[in-house]
Backbone as JSON, one array per atom type, in Angstrom:
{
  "sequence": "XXXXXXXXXXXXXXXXXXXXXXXXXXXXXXXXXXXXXXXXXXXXXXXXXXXXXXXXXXXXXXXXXXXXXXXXXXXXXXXXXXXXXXXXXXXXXXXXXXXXXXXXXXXXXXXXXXXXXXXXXXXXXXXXXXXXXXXXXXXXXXXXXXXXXXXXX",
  "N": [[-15.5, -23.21, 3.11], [-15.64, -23.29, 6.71], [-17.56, -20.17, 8.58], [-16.68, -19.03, 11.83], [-18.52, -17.27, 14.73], [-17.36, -15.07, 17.22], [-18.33, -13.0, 19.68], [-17.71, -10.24, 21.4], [-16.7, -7.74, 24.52], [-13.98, -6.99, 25.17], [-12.19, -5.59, 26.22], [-8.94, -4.7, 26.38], [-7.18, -6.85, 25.87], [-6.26, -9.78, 26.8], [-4.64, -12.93, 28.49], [-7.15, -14.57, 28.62], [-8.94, -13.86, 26.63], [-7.49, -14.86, 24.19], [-7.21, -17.51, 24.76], [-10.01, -17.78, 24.44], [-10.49, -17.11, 21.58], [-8.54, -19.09, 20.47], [-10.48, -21.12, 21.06], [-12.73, -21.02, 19.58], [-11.92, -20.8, 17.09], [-11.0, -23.4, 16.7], [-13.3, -24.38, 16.0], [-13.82, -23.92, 13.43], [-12.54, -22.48, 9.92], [-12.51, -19.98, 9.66], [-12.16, -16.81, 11.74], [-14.5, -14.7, 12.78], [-14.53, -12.13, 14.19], [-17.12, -10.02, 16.96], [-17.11, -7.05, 17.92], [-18.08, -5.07, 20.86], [-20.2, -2.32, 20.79], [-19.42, 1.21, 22.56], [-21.66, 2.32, 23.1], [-23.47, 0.28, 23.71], [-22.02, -1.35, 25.28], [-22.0, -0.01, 27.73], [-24.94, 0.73, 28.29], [-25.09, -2.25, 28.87], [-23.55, -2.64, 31.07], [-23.45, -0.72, 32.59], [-21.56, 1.36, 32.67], [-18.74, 2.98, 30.5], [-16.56, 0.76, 28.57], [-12.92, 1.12, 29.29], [-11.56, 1.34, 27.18], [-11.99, 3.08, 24.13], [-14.29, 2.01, 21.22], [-13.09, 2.43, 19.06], [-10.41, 1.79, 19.18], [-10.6, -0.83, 20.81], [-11.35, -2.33, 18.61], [-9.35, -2.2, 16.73], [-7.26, -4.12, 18.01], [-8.62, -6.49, 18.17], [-8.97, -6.81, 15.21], [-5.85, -7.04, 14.79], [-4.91, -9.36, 16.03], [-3.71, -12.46, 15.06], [-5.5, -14.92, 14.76], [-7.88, -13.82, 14.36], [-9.76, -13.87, 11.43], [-11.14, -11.76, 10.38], [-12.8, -8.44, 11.78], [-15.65, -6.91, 12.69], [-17.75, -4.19, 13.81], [-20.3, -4.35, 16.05], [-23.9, -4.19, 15.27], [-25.5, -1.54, 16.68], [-28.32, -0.34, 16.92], [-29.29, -3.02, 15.91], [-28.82, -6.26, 17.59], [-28.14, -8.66, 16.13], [-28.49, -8.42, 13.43], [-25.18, -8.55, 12.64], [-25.03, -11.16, 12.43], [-27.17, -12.23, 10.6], [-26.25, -11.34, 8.23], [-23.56, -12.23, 7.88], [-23.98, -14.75, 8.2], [-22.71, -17.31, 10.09], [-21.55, -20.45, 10.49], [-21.08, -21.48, 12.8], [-21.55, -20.3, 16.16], [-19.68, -19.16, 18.61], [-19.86, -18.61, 22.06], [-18.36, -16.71, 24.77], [-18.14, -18.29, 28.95], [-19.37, -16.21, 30.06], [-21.84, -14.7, 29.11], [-24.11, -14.5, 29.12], [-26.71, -12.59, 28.89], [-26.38, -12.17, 26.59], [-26.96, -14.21, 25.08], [-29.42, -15.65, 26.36], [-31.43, -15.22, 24.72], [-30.63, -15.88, 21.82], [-31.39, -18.49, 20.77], [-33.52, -18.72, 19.79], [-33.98, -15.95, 18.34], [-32.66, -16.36, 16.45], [-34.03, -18.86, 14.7], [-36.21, -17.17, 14.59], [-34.89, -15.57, 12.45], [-34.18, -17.62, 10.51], [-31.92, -19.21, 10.65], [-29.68, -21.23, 10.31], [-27.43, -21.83, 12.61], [-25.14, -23.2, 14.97], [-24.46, -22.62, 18.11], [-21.94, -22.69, 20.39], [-20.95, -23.2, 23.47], [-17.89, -21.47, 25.25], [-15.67, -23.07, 27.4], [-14.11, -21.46, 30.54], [-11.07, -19.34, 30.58], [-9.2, -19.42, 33.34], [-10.67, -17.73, 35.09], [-10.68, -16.63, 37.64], [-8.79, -15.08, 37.67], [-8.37, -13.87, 34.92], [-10.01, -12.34, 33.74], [-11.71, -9.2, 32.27], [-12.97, -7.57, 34.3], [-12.26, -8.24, 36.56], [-9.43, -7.63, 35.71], [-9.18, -4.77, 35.4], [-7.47, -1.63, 35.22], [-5.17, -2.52, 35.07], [-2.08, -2.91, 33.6], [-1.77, -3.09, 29.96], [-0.43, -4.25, 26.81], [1.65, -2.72, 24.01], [0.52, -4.71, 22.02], [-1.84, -5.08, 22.71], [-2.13, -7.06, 24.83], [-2.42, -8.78, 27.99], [0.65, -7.78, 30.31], [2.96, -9.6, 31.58], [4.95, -8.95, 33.91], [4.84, -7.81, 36.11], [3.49, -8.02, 39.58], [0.17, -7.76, 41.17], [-1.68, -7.33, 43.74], [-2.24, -10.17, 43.96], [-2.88, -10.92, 40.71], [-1.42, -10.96, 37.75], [0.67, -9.26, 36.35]],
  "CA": [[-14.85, -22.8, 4.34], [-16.72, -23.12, 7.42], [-17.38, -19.08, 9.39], [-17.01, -18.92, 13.24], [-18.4, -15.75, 14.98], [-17.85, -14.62, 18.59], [-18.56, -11.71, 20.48], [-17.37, -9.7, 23.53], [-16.2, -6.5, 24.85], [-12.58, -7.33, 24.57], [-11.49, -4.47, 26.61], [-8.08, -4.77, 26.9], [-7.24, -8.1, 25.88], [-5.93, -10.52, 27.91], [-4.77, -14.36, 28.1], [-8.54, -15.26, 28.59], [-9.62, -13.84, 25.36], [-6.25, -15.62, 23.57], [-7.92, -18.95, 24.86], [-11.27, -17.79, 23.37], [-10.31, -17.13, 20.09], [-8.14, -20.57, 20.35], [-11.1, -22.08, 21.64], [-13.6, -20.66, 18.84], [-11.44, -20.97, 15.64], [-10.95, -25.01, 16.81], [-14.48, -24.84, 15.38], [-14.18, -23.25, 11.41], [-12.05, -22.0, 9.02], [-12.29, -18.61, 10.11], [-12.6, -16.75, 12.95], [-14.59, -13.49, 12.57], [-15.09, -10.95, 15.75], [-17.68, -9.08, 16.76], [-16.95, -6.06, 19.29], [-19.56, -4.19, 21.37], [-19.76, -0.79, 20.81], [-19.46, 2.08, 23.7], [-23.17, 2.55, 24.17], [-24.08, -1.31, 24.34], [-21.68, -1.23, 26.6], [-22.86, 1.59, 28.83], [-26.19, -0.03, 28.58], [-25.12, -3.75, 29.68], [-22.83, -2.52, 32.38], [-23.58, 1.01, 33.43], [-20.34, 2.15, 32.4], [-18.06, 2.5, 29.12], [-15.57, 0.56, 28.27], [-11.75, 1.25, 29.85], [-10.78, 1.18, 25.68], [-13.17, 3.06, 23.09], [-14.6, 1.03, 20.46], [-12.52, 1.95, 17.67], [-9.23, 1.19, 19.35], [-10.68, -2.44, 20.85], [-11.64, -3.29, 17.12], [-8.04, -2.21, 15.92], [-7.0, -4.44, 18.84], [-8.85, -7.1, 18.28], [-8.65, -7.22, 14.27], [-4.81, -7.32, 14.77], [-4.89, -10.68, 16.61], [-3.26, -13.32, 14.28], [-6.63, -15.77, 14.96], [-8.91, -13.7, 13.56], [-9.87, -13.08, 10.18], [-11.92, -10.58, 10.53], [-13.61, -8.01, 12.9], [-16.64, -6.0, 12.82], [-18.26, -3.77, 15.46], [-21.68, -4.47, 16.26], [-24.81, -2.73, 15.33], [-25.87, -0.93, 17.73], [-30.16, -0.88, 16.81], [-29.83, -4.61, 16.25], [-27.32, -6.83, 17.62], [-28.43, -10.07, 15.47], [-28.14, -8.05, 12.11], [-24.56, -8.58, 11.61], [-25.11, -12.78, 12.08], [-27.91, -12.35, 9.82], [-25.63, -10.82, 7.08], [-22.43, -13.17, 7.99], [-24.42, -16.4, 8.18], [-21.71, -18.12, 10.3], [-21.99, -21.91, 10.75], [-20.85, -21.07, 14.41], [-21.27, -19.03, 16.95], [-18.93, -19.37, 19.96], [-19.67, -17.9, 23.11], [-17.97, -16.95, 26.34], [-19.01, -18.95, 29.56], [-20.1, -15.18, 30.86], [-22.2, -14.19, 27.41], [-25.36, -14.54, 29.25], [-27.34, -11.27, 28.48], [-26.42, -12.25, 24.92], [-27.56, -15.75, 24.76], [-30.37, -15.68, 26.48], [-32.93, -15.39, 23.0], [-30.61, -15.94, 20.8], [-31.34, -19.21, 19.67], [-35.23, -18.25, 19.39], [-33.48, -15.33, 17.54], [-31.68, -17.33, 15.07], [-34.57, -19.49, 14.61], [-36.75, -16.09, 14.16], [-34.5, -14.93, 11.03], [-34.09, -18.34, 9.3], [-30.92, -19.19, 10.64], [-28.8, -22.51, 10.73], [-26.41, -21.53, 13.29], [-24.98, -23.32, 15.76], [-23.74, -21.97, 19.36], [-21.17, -23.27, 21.52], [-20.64, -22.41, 24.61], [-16.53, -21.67, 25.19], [-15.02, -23.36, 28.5], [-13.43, -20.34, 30.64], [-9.63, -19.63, 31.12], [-8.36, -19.36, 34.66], [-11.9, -16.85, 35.17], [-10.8, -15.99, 38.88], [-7.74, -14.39, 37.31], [-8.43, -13.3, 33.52], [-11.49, -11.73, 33.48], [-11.34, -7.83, 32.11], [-13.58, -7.1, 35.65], [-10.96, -8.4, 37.81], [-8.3, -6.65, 35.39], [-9.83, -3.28, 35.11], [-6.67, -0.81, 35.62], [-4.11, -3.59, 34.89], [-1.31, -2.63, 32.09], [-1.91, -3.52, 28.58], [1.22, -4.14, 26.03], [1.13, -2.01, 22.39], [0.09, -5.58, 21.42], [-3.11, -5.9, 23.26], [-2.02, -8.53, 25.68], [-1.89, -7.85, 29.42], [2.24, -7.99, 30.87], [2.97, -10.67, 33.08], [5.82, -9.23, 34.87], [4.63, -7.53, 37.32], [2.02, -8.74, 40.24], [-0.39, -6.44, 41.41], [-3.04, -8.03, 44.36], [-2.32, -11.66, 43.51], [-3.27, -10.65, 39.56], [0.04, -11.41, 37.1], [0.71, -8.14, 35.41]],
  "C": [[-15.9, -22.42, 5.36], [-15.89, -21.46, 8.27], [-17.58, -19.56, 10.76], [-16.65, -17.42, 13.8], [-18.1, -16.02, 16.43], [-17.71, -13.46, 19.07], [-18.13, -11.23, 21.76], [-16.94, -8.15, 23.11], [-14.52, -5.95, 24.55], [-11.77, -5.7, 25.59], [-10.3, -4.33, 27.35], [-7.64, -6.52, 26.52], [-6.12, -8.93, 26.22], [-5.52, -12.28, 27.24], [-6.04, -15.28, 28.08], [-9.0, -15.29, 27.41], [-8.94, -14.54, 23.98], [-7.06, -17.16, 23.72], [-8.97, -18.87, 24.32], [-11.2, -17.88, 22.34], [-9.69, -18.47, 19.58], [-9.74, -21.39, 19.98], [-12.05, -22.26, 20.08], [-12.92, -20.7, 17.29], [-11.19, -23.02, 15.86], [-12.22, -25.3, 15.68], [-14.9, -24.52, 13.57], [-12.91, -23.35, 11.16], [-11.14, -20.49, 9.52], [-13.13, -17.6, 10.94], [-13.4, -15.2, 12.45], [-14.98, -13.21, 13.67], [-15.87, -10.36, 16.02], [-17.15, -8.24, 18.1], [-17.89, -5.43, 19.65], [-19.43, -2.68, 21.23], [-20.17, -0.06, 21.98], [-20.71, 1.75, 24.06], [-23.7, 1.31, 24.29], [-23.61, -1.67, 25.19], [-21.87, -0.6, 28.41], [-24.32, 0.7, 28.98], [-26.49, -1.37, 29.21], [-24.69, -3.02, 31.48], [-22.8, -1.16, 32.98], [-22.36, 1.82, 33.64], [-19.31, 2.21, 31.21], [-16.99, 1.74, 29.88], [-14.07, 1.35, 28.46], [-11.53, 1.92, 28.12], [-11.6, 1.73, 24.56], [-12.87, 1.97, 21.95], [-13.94, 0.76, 18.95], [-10.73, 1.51, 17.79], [-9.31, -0.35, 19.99], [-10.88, -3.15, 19.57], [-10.32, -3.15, 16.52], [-7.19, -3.48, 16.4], [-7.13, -6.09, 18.57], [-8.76, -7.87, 16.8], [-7.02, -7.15, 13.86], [-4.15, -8.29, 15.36], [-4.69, -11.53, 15.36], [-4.45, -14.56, 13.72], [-7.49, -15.28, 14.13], [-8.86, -12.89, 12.25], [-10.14, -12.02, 9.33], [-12.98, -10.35, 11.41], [-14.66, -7.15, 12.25], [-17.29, -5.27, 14.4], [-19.72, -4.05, 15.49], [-22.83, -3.7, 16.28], [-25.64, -2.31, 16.28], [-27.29, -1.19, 18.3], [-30.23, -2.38, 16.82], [-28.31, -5.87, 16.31], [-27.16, -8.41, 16.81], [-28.32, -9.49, 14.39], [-26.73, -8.57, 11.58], [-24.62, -10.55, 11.9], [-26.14, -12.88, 11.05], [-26.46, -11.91, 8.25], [-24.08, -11.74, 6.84], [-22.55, -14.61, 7.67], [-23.45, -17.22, 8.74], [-22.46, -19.41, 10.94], [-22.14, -21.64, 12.62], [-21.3, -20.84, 15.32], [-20.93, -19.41, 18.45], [-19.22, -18.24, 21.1], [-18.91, -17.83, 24.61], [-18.65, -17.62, 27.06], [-19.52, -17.65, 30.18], [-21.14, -14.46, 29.9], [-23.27, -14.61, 28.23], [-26.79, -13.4, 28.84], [-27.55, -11.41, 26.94], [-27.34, -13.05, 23.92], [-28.18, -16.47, 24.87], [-31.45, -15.83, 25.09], [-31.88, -15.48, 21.78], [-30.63, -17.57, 20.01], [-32.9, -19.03, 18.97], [-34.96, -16.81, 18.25], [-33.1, -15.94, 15.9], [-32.59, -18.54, 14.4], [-35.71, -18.88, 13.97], [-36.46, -16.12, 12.64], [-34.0, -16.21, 9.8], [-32.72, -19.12, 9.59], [-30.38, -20.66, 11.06], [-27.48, -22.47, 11.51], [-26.28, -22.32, 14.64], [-24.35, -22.7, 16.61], [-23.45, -23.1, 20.27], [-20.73, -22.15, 22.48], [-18.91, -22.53, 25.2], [-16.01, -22.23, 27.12], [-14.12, -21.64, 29.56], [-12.1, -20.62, 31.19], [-8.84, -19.0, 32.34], [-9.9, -17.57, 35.17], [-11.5, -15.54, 36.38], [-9.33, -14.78, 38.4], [-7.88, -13.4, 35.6], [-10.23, -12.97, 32.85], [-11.48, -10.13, 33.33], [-11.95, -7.28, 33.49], [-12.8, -6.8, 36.14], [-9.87, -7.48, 37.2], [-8.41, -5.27, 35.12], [-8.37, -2.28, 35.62], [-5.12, -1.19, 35.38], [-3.24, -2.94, 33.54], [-1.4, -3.47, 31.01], [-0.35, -3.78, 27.8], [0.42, -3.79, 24.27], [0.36, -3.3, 21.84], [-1.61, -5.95, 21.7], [-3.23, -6.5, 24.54], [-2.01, -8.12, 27.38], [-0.24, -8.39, 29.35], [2.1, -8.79, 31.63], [4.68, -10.41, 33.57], [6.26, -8.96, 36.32], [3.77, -8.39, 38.55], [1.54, -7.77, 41.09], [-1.5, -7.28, 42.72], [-3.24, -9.82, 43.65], [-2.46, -11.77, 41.65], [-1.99, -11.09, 38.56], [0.07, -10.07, 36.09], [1.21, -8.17, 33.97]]
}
């Protein structure tokens, strides 16, 4: 059974990240998650996360797609692909910060991993940025019945 990993913030998750996980299980068996934790967050983007890290991983390992989640280690963010070994590794088209060294990474620790890069879904609209404040549903998902600033609630 081939592994496929991908990574994000997931904060709040949305029909964008529904197309990711589509997009990224097309490619294995099984999908496993990684989530960023608070302070990698704080450190990319100079601010936490809308969602702490142990309710986006409940969030995100209750998605039907994936098989399994982990949160990411903090000291080294290539440890848990070292320990997973996934054939994979799917990334967002905004995963730049990430994906910058990691194939010189993965090449570092021995690693036969491929990375794809995931197409993005409707970007100008389903991007957690743009949805920052937007209502969630117990499920995760944003609501689409409202409309908030052109946005689909």
């Amino acid at each position: 059974m081939s592994i496929v990993m991908c990574f994000g913030i997931f904060d709040g998750l949305h029909a964008g990240h529904e197309d990711y996980f589509k997009q990224a299980r097309e490619h294995g068996d099984k999908l496993f998650v990684v989530v960023a934790r608070d302070t990698t967050v704080l450190d990319l983007k100079g601010e936490l996360p809308r969602i702490n890290e142990t309710d986006r991983l409940s969030a995100v390992g209750d998605h039907e797609l994936v098989e399994e989640v982990f949160l990411l280690y903090a000291e080294d963010k290539y440890r848990i692909i070292e320990e997973i070994q996934p054939e994979i590794i799917c990334l967002s088209d905004d995963q730049d910060l990430f994906s910058d060294d990691l194939d010189i990474e993965l090449t570092r620790r021995g690693l036969a991993t491929n990375v794809v890069r995931c197409t993005p879904y409707f970007p100008e609209e389903y991007k957690s940025s743009l949805l920052r404040g937007a209502r969630v549903s117990p499920e995760g998902f944003q609501e689409e019945e409202e409309e908030e600033e052109g946005i689909p609630l």
